[in-house]
MARVEX-584351 format. One line per 5 residues: number of its first residue (from 0); for each residue x, y, z of N, C-alpha, C, O, CB. Coordinates in nm, 2 decimals. Each point is the difference from the previous one (the first is absolute). Glycine has a CB too. Layout:
BEGIN
NUM) X/Y/Z/X/Y/Z/X/Y/Z/X/Y/Z/X/Y/Z  ...
END
This chain:
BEGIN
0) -6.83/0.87/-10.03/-0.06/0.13/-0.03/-0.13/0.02/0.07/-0.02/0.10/0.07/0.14/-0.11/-0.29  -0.20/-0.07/0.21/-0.11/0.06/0.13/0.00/-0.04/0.13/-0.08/0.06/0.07/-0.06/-0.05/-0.23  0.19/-0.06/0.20/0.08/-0.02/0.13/0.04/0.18/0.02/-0.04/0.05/0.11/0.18/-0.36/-0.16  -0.07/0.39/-0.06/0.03/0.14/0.07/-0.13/0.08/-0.02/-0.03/0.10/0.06/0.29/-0.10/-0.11  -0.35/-0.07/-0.07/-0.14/0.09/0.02/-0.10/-0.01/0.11/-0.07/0.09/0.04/0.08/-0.10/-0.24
5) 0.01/-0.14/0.25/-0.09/-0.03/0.14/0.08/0.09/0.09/-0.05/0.10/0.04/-0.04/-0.37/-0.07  0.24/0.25/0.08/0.01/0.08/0.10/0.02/0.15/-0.03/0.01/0.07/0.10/0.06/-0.27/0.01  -0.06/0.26/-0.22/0.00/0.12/0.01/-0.19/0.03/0.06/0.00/0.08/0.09/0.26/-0.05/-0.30  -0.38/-0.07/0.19/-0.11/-0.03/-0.01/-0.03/0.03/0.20/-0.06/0.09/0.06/0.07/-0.28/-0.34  0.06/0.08/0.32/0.01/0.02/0.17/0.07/0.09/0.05/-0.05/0.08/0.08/0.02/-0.27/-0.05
10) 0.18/0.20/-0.08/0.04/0.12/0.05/-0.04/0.12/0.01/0.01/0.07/0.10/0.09/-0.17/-0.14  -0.16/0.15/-0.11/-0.12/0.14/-0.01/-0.10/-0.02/0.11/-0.02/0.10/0.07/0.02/-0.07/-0.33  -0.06/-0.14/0.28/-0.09/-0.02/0.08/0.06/0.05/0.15/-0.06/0.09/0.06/-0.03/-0.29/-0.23  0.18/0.14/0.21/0.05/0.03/0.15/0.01/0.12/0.00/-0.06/0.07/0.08/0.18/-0.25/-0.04  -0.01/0.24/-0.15/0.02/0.16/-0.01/-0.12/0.09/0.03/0.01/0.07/0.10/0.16/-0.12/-0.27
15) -0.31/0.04/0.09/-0.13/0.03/0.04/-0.05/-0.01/0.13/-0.08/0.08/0.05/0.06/-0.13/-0.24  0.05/-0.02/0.23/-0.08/-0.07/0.17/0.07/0.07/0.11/-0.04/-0.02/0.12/0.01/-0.24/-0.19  0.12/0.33/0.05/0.06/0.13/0.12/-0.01/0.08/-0.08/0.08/0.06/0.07/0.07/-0.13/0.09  -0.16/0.15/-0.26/0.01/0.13/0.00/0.12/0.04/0.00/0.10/-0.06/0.03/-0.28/0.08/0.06  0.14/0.12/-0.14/0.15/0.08/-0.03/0.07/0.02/0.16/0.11/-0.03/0.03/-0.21/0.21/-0.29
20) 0.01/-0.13/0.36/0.04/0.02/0.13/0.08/-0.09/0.05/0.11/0.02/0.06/-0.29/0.08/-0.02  0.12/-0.25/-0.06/0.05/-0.06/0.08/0.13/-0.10/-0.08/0.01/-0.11/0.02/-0.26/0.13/0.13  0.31/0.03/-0.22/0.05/-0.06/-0.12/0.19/-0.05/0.02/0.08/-0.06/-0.07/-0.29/0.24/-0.09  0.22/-0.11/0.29/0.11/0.01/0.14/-0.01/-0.11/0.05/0.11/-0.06/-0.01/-0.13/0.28/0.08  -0.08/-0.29/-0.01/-0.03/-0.07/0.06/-0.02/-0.15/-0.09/0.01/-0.11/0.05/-0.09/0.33/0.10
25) 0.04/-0.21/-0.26/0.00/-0.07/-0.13/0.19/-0.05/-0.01/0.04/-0.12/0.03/-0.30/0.31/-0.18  0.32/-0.12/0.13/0.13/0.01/0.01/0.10/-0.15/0.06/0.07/-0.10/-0.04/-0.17/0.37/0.07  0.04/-0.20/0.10/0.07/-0.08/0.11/-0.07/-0.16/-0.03/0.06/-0.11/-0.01/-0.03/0.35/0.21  -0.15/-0.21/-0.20/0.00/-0.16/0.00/0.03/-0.12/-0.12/0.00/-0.12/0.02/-0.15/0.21/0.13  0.19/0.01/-0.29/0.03/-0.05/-0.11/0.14/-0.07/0.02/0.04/-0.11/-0.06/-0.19/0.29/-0.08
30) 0.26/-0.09/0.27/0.09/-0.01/0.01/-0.01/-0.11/0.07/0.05/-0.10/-0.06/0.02/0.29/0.03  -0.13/-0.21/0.14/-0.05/-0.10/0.07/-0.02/-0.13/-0.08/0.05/-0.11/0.02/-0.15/0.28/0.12  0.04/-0.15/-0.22/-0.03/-0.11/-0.10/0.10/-0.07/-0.05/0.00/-0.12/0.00/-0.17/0.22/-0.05  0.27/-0.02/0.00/0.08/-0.05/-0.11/0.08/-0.05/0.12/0.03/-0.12/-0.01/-0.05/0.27/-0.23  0.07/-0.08/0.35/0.06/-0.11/0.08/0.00/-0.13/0.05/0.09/-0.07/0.03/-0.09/0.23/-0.02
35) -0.15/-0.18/-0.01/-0.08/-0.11/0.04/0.03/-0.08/-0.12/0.01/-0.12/0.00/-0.20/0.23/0.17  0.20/-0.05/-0.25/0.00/-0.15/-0.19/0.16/-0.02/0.02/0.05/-0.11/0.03/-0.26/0.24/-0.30  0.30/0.00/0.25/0.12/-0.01/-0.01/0.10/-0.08/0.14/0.11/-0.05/0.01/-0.17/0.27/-0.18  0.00/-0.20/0.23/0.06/-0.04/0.13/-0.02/-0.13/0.09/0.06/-0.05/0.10/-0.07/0.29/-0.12  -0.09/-0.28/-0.02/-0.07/-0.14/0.05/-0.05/-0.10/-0.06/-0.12/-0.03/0.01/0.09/0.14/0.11
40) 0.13/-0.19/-0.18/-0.03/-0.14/-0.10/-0.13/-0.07/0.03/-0.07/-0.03/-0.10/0.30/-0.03/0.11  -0.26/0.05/0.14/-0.07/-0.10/0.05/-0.10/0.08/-0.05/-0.01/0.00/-0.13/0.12/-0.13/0.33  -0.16/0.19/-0.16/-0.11/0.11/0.04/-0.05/0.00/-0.25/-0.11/0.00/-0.04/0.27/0.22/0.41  -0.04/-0.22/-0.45/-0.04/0.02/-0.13/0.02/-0.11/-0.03/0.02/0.01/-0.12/0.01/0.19/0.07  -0.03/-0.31/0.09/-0.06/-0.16/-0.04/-0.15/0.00/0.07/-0.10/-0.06/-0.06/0.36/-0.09/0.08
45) -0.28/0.20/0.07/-0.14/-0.01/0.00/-0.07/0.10/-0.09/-0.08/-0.06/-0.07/0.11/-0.01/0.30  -0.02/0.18/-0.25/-0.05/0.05/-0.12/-0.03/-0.03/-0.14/-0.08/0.06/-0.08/0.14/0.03/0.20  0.05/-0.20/-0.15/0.03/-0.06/-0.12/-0.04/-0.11/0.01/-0.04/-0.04/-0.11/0.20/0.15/0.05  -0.16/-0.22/0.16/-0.10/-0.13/0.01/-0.16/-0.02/-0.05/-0.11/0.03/0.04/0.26/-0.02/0.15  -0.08/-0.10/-0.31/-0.23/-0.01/-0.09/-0.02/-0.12/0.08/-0.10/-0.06/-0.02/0.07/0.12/-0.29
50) 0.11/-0.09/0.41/-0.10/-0.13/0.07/-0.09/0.03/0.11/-0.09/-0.07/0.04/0.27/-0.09/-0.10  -0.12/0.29/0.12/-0.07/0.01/0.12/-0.14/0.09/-0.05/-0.01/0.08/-0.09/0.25/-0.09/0.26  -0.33/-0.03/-0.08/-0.13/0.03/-0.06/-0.05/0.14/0.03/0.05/0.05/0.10/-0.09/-0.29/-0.10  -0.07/0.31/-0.05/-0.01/0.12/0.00/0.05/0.06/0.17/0.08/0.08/0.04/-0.29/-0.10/-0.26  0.12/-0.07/0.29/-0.12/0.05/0.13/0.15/0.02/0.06/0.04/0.11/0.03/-0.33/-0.26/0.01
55) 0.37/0.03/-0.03/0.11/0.03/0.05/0.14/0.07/-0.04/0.12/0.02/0.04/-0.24/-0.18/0.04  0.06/0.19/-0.17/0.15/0.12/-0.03/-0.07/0.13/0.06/0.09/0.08/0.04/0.03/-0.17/-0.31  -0.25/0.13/0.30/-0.04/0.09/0.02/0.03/0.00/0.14/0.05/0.10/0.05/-0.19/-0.08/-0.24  0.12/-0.13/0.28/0.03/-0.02/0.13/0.18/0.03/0.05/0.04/0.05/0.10/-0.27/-0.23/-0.13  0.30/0.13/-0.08/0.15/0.01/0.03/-0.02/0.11/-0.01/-0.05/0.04/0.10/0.19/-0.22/-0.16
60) -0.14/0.28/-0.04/0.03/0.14/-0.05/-0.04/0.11/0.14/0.07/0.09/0.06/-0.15/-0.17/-0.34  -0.06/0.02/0.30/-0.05/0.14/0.13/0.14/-0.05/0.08/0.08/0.08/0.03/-0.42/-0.05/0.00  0.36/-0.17/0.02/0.07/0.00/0.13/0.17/0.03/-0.04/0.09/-0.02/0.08/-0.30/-0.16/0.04  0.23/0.23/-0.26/0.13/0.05/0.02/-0.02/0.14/-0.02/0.08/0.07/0.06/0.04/-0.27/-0.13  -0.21/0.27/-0.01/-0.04/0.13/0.03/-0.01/0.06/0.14/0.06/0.10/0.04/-0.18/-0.15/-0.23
65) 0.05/-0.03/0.24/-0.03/0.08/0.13/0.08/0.04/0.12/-0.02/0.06/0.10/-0.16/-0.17/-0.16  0.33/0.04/-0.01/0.08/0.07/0.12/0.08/0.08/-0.08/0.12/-0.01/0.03/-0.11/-0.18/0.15  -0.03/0.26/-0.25/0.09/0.08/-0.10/-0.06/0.11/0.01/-0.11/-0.02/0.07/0.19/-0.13/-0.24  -0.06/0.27/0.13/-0.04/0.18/0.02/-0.05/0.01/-0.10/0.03/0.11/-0.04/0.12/0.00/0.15  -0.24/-0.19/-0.20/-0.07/0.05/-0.11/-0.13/0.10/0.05/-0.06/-0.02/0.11/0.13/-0.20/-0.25
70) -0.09/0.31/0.06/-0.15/0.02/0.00/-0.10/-0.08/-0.03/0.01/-0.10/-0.06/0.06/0.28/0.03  -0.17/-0.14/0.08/-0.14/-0.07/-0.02/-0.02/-0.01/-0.14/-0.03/-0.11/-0.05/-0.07/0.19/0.27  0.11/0.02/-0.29/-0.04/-0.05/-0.16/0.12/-0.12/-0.05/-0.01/-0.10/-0.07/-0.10/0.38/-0.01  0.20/-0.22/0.12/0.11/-0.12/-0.08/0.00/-0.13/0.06/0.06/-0.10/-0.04/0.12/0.27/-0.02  -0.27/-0.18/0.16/-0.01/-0.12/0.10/-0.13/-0.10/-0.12/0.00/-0.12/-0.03/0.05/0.29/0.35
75) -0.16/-0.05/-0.38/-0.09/-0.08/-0.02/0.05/-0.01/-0.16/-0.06/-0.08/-0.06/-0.13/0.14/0.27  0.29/0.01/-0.28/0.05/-0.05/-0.08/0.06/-0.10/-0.03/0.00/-0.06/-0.11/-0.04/0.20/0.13  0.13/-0.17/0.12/0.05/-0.14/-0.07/-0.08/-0.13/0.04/0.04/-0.11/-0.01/0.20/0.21/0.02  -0.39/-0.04/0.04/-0.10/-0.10/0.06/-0.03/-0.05/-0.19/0.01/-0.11/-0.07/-0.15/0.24/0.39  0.11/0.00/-0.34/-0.09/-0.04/-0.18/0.12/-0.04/-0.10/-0.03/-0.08/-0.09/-0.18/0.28/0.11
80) 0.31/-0.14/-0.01/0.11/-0.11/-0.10/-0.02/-0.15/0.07/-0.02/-0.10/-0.08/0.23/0.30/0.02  -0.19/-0.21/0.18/-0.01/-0.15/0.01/-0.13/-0.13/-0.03/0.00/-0.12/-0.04/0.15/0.26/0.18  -0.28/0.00/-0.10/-0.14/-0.07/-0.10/-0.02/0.00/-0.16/-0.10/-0.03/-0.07/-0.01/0.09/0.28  0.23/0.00/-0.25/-0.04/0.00/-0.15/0.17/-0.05/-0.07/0.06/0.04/-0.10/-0.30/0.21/0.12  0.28/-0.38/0.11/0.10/-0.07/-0.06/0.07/0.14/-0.11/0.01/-0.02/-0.12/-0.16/-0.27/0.16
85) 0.20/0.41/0.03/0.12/0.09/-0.09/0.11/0.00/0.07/0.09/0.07/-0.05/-0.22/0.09/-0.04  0.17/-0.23/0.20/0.08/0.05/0.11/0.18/-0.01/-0.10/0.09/0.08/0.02/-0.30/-0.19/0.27  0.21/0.00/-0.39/0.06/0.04/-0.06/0.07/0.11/-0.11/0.11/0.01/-0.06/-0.19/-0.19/0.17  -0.02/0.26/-0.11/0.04/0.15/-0.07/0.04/0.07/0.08/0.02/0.11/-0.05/-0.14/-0.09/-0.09  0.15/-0.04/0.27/0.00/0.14/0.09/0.17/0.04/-0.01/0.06/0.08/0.07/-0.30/-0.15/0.14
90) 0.29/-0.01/-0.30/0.15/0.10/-0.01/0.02/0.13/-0.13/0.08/0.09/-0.02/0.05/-0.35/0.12  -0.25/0.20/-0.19/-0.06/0.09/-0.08/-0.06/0.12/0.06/0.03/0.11/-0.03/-0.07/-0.30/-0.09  -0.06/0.15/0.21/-0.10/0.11/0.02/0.11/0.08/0.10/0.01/0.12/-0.02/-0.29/-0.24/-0.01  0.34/0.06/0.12/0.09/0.09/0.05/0.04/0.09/-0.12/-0.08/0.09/-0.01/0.15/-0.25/0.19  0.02/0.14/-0.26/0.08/0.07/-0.07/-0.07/0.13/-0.08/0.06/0.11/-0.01/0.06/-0.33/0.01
95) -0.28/0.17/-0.05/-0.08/0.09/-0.06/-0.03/0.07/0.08/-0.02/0.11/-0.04/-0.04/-0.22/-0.12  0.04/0.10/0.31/-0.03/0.08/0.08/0.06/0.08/0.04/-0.07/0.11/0.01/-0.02/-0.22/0.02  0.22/0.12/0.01/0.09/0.08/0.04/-0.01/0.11/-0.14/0.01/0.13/0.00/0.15/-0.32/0.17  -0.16/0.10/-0.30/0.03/0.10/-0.11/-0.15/0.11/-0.04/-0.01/0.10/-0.08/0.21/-0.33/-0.04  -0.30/0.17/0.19/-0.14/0.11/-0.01/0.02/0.06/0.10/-0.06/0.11/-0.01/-0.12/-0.22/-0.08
100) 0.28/0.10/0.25/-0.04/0.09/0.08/0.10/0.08/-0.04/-0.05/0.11/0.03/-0.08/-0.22/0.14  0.23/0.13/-0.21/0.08/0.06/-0.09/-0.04/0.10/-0.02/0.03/0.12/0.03/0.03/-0.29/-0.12  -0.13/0.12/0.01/-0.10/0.12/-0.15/-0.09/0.08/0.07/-0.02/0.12/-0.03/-0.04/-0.29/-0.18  -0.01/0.12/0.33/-0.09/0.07/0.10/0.09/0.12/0.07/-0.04/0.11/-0.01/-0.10/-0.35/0.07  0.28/0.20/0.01/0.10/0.09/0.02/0.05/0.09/-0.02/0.03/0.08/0.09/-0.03/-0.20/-0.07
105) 0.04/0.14/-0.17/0.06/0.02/-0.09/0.17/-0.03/0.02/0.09/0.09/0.00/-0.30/0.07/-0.06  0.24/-0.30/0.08/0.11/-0.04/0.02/0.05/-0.08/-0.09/-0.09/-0.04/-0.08/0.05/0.06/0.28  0.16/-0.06/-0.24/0.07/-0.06/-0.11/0.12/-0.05/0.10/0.07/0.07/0.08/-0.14/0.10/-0.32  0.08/-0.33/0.21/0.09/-0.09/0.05/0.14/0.00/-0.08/0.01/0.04/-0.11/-0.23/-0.18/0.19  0.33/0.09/-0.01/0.11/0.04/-0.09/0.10/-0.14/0.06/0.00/-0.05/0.12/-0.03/0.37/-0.15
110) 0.09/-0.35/-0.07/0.15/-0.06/0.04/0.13/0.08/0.01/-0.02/0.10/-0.07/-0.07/-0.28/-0.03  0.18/0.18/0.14/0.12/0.07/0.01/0.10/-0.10/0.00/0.02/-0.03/0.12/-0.11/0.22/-0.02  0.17/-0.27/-0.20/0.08/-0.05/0.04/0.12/0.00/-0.04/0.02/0.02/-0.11/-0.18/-0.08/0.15  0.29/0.02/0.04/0.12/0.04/-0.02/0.09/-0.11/0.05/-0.06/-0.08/0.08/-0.01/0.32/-0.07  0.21/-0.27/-0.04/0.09/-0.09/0.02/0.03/-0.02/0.16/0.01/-0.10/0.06/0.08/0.16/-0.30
115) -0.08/0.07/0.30/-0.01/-0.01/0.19/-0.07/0.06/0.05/-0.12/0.01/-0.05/0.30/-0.02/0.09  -0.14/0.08/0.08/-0.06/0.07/0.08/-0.03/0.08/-0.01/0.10/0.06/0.02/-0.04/-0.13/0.05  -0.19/0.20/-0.09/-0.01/0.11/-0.03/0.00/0.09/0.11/-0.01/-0.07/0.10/-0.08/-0.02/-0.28  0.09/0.18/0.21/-0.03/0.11/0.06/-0.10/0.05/0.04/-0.04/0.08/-0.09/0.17/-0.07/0.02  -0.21/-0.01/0.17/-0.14/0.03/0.04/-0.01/0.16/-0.06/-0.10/0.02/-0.07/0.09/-0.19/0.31
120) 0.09/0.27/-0.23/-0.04/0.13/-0.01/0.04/-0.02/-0.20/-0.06/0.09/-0.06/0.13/0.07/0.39  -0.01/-0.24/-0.41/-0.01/-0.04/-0.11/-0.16/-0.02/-0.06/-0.07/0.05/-0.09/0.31/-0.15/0.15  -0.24/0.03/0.03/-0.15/-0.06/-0.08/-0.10/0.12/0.05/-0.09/0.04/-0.07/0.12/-0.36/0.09  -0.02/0.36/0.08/-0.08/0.11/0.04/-0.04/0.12/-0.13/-0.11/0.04/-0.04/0.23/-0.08/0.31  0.01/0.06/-0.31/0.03/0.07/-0.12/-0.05/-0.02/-0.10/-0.03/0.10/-0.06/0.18/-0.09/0.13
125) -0.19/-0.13/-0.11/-0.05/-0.09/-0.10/-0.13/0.00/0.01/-0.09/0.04/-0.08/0.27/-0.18/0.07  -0.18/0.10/0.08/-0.18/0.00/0.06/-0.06/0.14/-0.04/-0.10/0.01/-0.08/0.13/-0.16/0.31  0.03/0.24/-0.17/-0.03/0.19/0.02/-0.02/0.00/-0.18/-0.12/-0.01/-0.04/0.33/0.16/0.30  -0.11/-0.14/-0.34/0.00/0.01/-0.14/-0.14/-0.04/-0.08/-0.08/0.07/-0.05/0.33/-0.11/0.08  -0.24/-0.07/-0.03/-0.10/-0.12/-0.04/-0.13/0.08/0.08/-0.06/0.08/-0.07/0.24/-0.34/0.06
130) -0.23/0.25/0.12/-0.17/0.06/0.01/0.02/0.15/-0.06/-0.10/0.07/-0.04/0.01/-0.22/0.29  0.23/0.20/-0.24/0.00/0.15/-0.13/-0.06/-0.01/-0.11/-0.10/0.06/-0.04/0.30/0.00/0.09  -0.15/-0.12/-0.10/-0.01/-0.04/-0.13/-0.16/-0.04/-0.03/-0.09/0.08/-0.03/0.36/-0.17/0.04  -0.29/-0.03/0.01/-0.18/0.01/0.00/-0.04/-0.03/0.09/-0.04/-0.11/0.01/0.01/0.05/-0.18  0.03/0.15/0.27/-0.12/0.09/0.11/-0.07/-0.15/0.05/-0.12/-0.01/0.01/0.04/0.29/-0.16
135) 0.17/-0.36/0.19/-0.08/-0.12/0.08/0.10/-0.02/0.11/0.12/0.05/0.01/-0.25/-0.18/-0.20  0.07/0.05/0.26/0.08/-0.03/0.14/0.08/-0.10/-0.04/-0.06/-0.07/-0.09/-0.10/0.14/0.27  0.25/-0.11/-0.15/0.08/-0.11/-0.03/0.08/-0.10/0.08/0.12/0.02/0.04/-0.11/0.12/-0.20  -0.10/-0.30/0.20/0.09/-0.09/0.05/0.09/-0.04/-0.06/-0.02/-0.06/-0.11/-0.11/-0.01/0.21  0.25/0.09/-0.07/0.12/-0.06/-0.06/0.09/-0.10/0.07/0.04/0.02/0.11/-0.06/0.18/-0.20
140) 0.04/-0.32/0.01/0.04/-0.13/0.07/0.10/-0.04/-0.02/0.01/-0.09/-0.08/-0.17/0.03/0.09  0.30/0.11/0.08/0.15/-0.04/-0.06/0.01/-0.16/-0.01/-0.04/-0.07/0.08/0.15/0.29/0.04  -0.03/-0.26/-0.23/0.06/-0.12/-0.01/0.14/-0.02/-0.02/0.05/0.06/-0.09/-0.24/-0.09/0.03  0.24/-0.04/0.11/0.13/-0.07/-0.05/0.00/-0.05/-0.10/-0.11/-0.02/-0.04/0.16/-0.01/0.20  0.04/-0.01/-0.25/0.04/-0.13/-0.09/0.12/0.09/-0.05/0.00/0.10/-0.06/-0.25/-0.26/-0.04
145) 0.39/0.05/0.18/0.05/-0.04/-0.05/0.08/0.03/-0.16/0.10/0.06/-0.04/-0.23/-0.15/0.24  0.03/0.00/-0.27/0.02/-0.05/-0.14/0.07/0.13/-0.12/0.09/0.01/-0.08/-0.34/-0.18/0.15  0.15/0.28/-0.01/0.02/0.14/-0.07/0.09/0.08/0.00/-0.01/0.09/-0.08/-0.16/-0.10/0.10  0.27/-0.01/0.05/0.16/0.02/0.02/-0.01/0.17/0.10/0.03/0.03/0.12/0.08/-0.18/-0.41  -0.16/0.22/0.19/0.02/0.15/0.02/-0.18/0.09/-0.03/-0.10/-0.05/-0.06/0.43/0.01/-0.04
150) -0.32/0.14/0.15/-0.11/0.07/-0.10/-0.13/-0.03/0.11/0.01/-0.04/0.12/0.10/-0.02/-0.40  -0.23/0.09/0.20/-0.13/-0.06/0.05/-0.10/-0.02/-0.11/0.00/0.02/-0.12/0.03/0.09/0.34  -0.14/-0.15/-0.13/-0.12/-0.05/-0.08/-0.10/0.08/0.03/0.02/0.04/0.11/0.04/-0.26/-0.12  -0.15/0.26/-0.03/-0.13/0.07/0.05/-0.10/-0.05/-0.08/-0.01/0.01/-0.12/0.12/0.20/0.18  -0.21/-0.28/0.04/-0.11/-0.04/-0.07/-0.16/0.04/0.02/-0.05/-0.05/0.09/0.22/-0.11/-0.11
155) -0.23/0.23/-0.03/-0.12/0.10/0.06/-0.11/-0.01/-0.15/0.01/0.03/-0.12/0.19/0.20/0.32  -0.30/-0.28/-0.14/-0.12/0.07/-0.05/0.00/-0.12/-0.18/-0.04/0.03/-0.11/0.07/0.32/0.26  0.05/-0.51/-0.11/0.00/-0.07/-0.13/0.16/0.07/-0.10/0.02/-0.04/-0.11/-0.36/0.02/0.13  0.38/0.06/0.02/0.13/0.10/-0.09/0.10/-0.04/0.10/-0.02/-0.03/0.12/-0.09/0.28/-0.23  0.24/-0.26/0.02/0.15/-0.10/0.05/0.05/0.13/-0.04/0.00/0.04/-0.12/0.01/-0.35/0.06
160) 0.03/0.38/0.17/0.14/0.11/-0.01/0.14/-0.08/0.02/0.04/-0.02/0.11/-0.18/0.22/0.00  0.21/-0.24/-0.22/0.12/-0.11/0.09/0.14/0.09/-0.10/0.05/0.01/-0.11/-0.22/-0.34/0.16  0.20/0.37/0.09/0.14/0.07/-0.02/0.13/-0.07/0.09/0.10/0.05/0.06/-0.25/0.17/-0.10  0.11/-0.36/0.02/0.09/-0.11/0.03/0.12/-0.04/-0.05/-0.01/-0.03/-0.12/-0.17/-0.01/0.16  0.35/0.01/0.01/0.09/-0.01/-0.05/-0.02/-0.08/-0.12/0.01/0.05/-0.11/0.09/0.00/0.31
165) -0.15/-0.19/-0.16/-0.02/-0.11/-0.05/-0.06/0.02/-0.15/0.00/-0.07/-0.10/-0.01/-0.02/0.34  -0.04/0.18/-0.22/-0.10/0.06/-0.12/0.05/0.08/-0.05/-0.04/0.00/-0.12/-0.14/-0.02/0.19  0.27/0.11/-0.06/0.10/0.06/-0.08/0.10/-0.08/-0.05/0.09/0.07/-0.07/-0.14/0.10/0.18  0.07/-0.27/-0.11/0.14/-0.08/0.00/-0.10/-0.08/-0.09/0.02/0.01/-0.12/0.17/0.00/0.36  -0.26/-0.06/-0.19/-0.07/-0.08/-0.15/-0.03/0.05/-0.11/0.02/-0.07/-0.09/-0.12/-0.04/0.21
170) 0.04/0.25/-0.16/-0.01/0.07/-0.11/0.10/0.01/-0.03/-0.01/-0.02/-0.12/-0.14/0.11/0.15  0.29/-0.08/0.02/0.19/0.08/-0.04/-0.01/-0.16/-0.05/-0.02/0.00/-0.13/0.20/0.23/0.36  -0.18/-0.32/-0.18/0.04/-0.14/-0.08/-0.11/-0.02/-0.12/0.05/-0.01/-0.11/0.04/-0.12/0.35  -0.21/0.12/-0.24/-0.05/0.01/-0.13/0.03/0.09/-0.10/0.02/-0.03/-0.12/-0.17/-0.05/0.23  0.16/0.19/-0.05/0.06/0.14/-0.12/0.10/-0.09/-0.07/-0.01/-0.07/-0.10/0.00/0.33/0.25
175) 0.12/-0.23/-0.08/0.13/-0.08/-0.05/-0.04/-0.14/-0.07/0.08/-0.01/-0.10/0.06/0.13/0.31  -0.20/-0.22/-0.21/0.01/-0.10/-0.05/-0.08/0.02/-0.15/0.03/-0.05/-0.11/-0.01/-0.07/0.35  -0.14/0.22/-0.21/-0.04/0.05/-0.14/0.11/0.08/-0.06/-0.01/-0.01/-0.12/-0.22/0.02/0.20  0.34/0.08/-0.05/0.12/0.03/-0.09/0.09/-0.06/-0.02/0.10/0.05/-0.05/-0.13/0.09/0.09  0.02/-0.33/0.00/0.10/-0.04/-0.10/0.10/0.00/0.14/-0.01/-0.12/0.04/-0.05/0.25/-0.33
180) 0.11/-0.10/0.33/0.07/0.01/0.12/0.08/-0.11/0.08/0.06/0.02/0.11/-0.24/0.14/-0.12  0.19/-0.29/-0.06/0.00/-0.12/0.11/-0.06/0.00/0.11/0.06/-0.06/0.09/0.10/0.02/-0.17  -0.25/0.08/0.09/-0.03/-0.03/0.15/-0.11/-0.15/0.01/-0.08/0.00/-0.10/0.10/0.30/0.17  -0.03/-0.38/0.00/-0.07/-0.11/0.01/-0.02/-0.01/0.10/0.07/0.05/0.09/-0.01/-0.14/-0.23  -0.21/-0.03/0.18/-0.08/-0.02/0.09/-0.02/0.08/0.14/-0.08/-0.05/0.08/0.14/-0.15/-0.21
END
């Protein structure tokens, strides 16, 4: 639990340190970031290593920063997570960050997910509705699974829209086992 108060704490912080202008630019390198955690083991064992000592995590960090497209503020941010031993929150502060520049935006993140393949001009559709509805812009992030047979899922703003086969078929089997019905397991 304070692990999400500390990094919500830096993330406000970063969010502050460009401005609303530059909040575009903020963006890209958050993306940047999370690639760099999600995408390179090596690179998040060194972030997560308590043996290696300050001076030199600060030394590894600039020299993997510096060939990457960060900006200069996010450059000297991940200088000060690494002097203040946080470098392990930064999948946190990613997350809170994206979700303050959000709010700066007025954007609202979404899932969309469904058993196959959707339809680009589908979700286009979906998308259009949804920033109708409450007047925000809307990333929307198709998913597969499988699991759900038929139907979809919509997940936006903490709220589970699930108009999923699987989920209809489980209520029809509980109904029925609450009337007595033989139906089992």
């Amino acid at each position: 639990m304070w692990e999400r108060r500390v990094a919500r704490r830096y993330a406000k912080a970063l969010i502050e340190s460009v401005g609303v202008r530059n909040i575009q630019t903020l963006d890209k390198d958050i993306s940047l970031a999370e690639k760099l955690w999600t995408e390179s083991p090596v690179v998040r064992l060194w972030f997560l290593n308590p043996a290696i000592k300050k001076h030199e995590r600060v030394k590894k960090i600039e020299n993997i920063i510096k060939n990457i497209a960060f900006s200069d503020t996010m450059k000297n941010f991940f200088r000060l997570l690494a002097l203040k031993n946080r470098l392990n929150l930064l999948p946190e502060i990613i997350q809170i960050a994206k979700e303050l520049s959000d709010e700066v935006q007025n954007r609202v993140r979404a899932e969309f997910i469904t058993a196959g393949d959707i339809k680009r001009d589908f979700l286009e559709t979906v998308k259009r509705v949804l920033e109708e509805k409450l007047g925000k812009e809307i990333i929307i992030t198709p998913e597969i699974d499988r699991r759900i047979i038929g139907g979809a899922i919509l997940k936006i703003k903490g709220t589970v829209f699930d108009g999923s086969l699987i989920t209809r078929l489980n209520r029809l089997k509980e109904k029925l086992k609450e009337e007595g019905n033989g139906v089992t397991g």
